[in-house]
C-alpha positions as CSV (number, residue, x, y, z in Angstrom):
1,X,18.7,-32.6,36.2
2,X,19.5,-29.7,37.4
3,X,22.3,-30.9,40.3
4,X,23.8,-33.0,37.2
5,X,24.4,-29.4,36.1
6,X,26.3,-28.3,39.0
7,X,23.4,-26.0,40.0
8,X,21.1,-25.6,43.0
9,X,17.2,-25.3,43.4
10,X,15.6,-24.0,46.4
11,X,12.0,-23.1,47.6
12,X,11.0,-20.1,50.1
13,X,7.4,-20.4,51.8
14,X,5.3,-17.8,53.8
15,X,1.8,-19.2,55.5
16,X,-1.0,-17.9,53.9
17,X,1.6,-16.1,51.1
18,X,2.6,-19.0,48.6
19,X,5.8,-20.7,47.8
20,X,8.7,-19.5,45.4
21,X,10.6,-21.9,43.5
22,X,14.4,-20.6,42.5
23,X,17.4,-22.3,40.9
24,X,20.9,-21.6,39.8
25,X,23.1,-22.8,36.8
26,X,26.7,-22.0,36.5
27,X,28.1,-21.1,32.8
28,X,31.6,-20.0,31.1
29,X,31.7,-17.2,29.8
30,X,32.5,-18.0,26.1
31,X,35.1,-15.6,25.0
32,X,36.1,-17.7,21.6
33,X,33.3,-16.4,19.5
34,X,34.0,-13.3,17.1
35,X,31.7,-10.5,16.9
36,X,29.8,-10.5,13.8
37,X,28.7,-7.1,12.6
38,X,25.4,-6.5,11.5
39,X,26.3,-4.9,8.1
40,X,24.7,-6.8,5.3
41,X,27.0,-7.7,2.6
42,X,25.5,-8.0,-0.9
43,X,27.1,-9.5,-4.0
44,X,27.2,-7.2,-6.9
45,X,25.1,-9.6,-8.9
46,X,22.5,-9.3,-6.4
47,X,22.5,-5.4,-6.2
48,X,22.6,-5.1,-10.1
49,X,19.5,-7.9,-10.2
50,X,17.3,-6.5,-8.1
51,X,17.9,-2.8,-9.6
52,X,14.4,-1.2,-10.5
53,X,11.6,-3.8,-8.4
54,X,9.0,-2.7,-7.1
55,X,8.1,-3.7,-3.5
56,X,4.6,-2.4,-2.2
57,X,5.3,-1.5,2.0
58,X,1.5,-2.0,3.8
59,X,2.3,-0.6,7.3
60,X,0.5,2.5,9.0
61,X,3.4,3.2,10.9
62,X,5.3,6.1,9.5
63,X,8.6,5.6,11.0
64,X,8.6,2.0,10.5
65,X,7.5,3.2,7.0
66,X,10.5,5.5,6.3
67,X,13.4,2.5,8.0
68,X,12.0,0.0,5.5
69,X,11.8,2.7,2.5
70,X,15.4,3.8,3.4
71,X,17.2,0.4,3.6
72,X,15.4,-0.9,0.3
73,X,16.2,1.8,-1.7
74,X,19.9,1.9,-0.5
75,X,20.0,-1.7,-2.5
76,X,18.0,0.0,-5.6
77,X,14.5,-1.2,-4.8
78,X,11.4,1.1,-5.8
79,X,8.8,1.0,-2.6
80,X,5.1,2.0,-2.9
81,X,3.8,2.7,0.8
82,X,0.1,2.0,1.7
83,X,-0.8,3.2,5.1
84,X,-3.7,-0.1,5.9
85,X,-4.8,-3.2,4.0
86,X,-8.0,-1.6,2.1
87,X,-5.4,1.1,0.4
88,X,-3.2,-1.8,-0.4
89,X,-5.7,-3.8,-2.4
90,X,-7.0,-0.9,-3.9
91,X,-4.0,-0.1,-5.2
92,X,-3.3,-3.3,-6.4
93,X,-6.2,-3.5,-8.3
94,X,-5.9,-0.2,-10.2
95,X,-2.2,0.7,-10.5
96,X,-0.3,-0.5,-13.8
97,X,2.6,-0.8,-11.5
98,X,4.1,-4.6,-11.4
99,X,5.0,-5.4,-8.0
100,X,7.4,-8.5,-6.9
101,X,7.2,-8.5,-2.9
102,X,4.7,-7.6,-0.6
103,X,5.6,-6.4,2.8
104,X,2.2,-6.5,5.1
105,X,1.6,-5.7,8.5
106,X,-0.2,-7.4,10.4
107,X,-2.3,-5.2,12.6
108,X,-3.6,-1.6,11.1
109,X,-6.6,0.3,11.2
110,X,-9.3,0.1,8.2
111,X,-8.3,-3.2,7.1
112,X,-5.7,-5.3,9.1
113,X,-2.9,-7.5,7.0
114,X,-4.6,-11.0,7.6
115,X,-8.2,-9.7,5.4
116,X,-5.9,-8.0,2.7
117,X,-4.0,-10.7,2.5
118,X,-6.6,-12.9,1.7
119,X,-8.2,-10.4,-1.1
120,X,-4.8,-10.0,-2.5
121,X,-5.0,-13.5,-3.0
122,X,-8.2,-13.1,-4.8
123,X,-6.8,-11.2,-7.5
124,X,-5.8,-13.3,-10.3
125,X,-2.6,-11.4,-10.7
126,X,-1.3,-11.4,-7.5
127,X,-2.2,-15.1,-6.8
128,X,1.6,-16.2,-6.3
129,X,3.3,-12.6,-5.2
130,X,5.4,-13.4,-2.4
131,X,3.9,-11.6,1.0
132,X,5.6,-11.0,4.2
133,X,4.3,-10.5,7.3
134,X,5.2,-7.9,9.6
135,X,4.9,-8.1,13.1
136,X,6.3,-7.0,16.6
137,X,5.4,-10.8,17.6
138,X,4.1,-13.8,16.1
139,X,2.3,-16.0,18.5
140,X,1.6,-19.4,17.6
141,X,-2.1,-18.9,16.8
142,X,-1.0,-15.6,14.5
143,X,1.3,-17.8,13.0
144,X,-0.7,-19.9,11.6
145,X,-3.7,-17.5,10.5
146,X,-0.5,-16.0,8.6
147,X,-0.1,-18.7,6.6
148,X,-3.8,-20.2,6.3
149,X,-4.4,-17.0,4.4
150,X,-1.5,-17.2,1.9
151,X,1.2,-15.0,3.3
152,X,4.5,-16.5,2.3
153,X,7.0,-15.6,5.4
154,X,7.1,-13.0,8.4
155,X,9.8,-10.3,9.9
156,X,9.9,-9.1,13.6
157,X,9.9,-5.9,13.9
158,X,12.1,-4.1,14.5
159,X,14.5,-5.8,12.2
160,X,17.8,-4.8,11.0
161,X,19.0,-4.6,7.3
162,X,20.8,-7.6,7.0
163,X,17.8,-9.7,7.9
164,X,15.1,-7.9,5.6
165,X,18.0,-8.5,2.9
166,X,18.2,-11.9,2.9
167,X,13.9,-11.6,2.9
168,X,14.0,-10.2,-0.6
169,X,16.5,-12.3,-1.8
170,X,14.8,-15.5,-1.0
171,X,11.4,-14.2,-1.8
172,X,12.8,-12.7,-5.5
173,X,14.7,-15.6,-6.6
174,X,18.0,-14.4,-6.3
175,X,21.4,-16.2,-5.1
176,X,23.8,-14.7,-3.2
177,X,27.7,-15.2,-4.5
178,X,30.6,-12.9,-3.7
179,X,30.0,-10.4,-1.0
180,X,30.4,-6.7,-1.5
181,X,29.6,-4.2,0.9
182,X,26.9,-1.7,0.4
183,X,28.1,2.3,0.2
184,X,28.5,4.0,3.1
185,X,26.6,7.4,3.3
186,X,28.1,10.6,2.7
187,X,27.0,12.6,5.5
188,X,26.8,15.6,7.9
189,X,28.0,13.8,11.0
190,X,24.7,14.5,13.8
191,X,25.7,14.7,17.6
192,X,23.6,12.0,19.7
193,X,25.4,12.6,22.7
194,X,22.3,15.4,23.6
195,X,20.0,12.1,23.8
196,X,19.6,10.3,27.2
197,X,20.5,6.6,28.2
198,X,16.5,5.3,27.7
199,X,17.9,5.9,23.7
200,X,20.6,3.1,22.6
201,X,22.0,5.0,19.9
202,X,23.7,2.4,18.7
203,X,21.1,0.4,18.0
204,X,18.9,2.7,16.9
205,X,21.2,3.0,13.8
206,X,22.1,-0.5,13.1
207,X,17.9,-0.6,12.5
208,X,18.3,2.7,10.4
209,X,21.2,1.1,8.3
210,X,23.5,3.7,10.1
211,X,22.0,6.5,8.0
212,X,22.4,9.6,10.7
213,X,20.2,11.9,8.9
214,X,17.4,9.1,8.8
215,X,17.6,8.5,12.3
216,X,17.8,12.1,13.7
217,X,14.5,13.2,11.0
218,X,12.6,9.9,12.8
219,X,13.5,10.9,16.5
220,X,12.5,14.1,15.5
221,X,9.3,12.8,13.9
222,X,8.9,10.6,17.5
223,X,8.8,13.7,19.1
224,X,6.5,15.0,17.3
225,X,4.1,12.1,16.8
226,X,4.4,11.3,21.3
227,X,4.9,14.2,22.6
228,X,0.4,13.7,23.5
229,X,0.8,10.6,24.0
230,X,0.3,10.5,27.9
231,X,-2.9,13.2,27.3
232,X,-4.3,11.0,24.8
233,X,-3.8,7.2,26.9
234,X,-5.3,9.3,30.1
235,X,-8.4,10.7,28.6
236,X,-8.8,7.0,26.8
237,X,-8.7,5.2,29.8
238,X,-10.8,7.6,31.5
239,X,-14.0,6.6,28.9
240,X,-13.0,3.3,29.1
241,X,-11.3,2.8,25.2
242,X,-10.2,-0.2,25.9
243,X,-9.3,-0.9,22.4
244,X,-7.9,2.5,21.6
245,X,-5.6,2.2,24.5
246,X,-4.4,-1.2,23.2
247,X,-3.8,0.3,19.4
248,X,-2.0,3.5,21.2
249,X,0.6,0.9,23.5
250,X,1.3,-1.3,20.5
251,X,2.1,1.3,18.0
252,X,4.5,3.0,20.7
253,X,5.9,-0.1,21.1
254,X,7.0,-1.2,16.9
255,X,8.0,2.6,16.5
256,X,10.0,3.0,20.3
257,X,11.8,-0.7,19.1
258,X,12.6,0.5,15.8
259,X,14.7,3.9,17.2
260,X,16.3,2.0,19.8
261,X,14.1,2.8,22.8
262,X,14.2,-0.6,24.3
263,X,13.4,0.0,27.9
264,X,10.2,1.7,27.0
265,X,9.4,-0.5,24.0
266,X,9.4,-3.7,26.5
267,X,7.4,-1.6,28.8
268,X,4.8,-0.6,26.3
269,X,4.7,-4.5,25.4
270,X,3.9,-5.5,28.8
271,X,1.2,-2.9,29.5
272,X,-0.6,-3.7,25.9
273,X,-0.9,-7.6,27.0
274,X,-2.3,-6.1,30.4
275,X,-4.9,-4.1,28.6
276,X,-5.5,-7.0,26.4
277,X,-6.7,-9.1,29.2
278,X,-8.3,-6.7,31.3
279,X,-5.5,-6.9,33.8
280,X,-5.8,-3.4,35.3
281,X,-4.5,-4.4,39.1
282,X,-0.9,-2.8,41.0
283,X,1.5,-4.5,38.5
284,X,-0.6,-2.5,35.4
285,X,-0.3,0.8,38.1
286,X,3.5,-0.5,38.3
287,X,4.2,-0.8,34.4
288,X,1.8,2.8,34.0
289,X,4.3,4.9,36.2
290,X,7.6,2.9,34.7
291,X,6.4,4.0,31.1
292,X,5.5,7.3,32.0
293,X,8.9,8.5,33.2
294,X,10.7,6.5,30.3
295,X,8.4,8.5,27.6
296,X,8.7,11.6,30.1
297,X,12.3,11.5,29.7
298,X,13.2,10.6,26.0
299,X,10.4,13.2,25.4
300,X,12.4,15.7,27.2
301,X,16.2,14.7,25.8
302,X,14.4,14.9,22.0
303,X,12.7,18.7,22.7
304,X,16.9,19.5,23.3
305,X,17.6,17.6,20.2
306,X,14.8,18.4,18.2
307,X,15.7,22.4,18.5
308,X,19.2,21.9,17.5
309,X,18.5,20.2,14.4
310,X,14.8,21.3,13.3
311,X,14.0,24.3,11.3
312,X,10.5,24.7,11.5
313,X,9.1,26.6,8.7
314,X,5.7,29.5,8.6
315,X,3.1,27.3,7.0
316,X,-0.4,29.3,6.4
317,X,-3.8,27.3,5.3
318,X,-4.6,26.1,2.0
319,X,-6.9,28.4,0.6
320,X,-7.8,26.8,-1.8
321,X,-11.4,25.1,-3.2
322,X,-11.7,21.6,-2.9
323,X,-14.2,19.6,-4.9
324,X,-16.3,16.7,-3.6
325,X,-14.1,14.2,-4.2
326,X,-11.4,16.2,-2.8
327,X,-13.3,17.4,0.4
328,X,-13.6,13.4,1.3
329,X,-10.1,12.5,0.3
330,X,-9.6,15.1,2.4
331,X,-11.7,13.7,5.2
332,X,-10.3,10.0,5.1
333,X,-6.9,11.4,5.2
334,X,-7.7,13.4,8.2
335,X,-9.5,9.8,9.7
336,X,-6.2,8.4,8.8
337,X,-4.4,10.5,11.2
338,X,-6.9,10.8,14.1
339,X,-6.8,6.6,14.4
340,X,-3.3,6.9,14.2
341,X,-3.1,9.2,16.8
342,X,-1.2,11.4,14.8
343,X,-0.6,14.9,16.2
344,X,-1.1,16.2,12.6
345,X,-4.2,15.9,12.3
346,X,-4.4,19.6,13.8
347,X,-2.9,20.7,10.4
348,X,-5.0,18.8,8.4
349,X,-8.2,20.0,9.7
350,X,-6.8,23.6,9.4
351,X,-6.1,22.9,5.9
352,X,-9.7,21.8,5.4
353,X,-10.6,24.8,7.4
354,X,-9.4,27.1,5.0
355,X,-11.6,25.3,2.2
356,X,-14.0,28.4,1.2
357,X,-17.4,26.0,0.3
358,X,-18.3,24.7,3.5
359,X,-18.6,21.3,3.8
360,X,-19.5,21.3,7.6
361,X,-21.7,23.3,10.2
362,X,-19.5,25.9,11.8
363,X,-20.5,24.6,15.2
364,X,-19.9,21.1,14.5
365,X,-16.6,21.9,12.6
366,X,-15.8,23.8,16.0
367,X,-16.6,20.6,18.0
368,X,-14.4,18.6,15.6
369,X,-11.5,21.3,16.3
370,X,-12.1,21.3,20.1
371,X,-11.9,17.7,20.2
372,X,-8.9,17.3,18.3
373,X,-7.4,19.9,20.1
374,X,-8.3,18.0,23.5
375,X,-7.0,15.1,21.8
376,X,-10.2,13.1,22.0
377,X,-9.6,11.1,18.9
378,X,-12.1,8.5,19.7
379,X,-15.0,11.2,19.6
380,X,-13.4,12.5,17.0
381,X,-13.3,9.6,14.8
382,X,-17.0,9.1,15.5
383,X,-17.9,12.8,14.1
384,X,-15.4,12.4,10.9
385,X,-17.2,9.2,10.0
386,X,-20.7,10.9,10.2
387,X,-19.5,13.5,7.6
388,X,-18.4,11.2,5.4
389,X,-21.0,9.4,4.9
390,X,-23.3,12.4,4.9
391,X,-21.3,13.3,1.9
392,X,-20.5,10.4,0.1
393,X,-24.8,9.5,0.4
394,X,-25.3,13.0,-1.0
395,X,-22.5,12.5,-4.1
């Protein structure tokens, strides 16, 4: 078949080594087909149809969060974001809000997208809402559990606006006619040329709708949010996290695809399905070293930008009294953050902190703040969890 082509297959052998089988096909280049651009156009009936519904966004990723957020409302859309799949049903089941479209990720902490989509389900209300599932890759097997549970659809992440578009409009009833483009922004023009070539700026905005100011506050947030990543993977691996590790690669790799990060996105991919299968041989040591100096560098080029363009305002602890119920809201938004890796969970345990009825031991709230400080979330995690349900069995 492959000399019917005009091509060539060939095989190299070494004793004791193994054989490697190689081929070659010639193509034309095609140079007849137009580029399309990835602008979505929307007809005027479609903008002025969908003005005012309300889409509930189940994702714990915050940057992924805001992109979605930011392209929906551009087209009028109201979005209600819930951070895992136990916050999304709860809200379901309490708000008065009506909600036409469900957007679901698939894998979060708490309560993953395949168990709240199947309790969503549950509630007479919700029995038809279309749901989409979101997902950096849908596997055959995931595939299916998608739709075995009810889900209606999925979206690859990262996806651009045109594509997430047409989502709503199929999922909403509506019908495309006569095409109108969407308003540009009016905007202070933001200088990417400070960022490095492991960024494709360029793609980074056709994801962010070409919103500037969108795309410079998430590199900025990136920054933030990664700058411990490295300190946080090493100490993992070093107690053996296994799953940790896994959670930390894969939500590297939806938020590094999503700001145009591609190198280090397919590099983060290919060490999570190392960890995955317990794969921890020279090509893991391999991908290791090739995603550190990708995250090394884009870390680096967005402390430059992030300087430029960041004001970073004097913020003192809340001072003030929290009740019960607040002191545990308090606590699960703080658990929120610390299985999220998120480096603000430093200002959220300094807000609790500054709470004047104690709620923890000084020593242990010490050992909490070392930890976090160390970036030990898993430890962490394990002493937050104790004081909530110390808490919630005493209220």
């Amino acid at each position: 078949m492959i000399e019917l082509l005009g091509g060539k297959i060939g095989i190299t052998s070494r004793i004791n080594k193994g054989s490697t089988f190689f081929f070659t096909l010639p193509f034309e280049i095609n140079k007849g087909v137009p580029f399309k651009s990835n602008k979505a156009k929307l007809s005027k009936e479609e903008i002025q149809s969908i003005n005012g519904i309300n889409i509930l966004i189940v994702d714990d990723n915050k940057i992924n969060q805001q992109v979605a957020k930011e392209i929906l409302e551009r087209i009028h859309v109201n979005c209600m974001i819930k951070e895992n799949g136990r916050d999304a049903v709860n809200y379901l089941l309490n708000s008065k809000n009506s909600i036409q479209l469900i957007l679901m990720d698939l894998q979060m902490p708490v309560m993953g997208g395949i168990e709240a989509a199947s309790k969503i389900r549950k509630i007479p209300e919700y029995k038809k809402i279309p749901i989409i599932a979101l997902t950096a890759d849908i596997m055959p097997e995931s595939k299916k559990r998608v739709f075995e549970v009810g889900m209606n659809d999925y979206l690859i992440k990262p996806f651009l606006p045109d594509v997430l578009y047409k989502k709503v409009f199929q999922w909403t009833g509506l019908k495309s006619s006569e095409t109108n483009k969407i308003p540009s922004h009016d905007i202070q023009r933001i200088d990417f040329s400070l960022l490095n070539s492991e960024i494709d700026i360029e793609k980074g905005l056709r994801f962010t709708s070409n919103n500037e100011q969108l795309y410079k506050k998430l590199l900025i947030d990136f920054h933030k949010n990664y700058w411990p990543f490295l300190k946080i993977y090493s100490r993992n691996i070093e107690n053996n996290y296994r799953q940790a590790v896994a959670k930390q690669l894969h939500t590297l790799k939806g938020a590094s695809g999503t700001l145009g990060m591609t190198k280090l996105q397919l590099t983060a991919e290919k060490l999570e399905n190392l960890v995955k299968t317990g794969n921890n041989g020279k090509k893991y040591d391999k991908l290791y070293v090739s995603l550190e100096k990708k995250l090394t560098l884009i870390i680096t080029t967005l402390s430059e930008f992030k300087n430029k363009y960041q004001k970073i305002p004097d913020k003192k602890p809340d001072k003030k009294n929290l009740s019960e119920n607040e002191k545990i809201k308090a606590l699960e938004n703080l658990k929120q953050l610390v299985e999220n890796f998120d480096t603000g969970a430093k200002c959220a345990l300094n807000n609790l902190k500054g709470s004047s009825k104690k709620f923890m031991h000084k020593d242990d709230m010490d050992k909490l703040e070392s930890l976090i400080n160390k970036y030990d979330y898993s430890n962490a995690l394990d002493m937050i969890n104790n004081v909530i349900s110390n808490m919630t069995n005493r209220h």
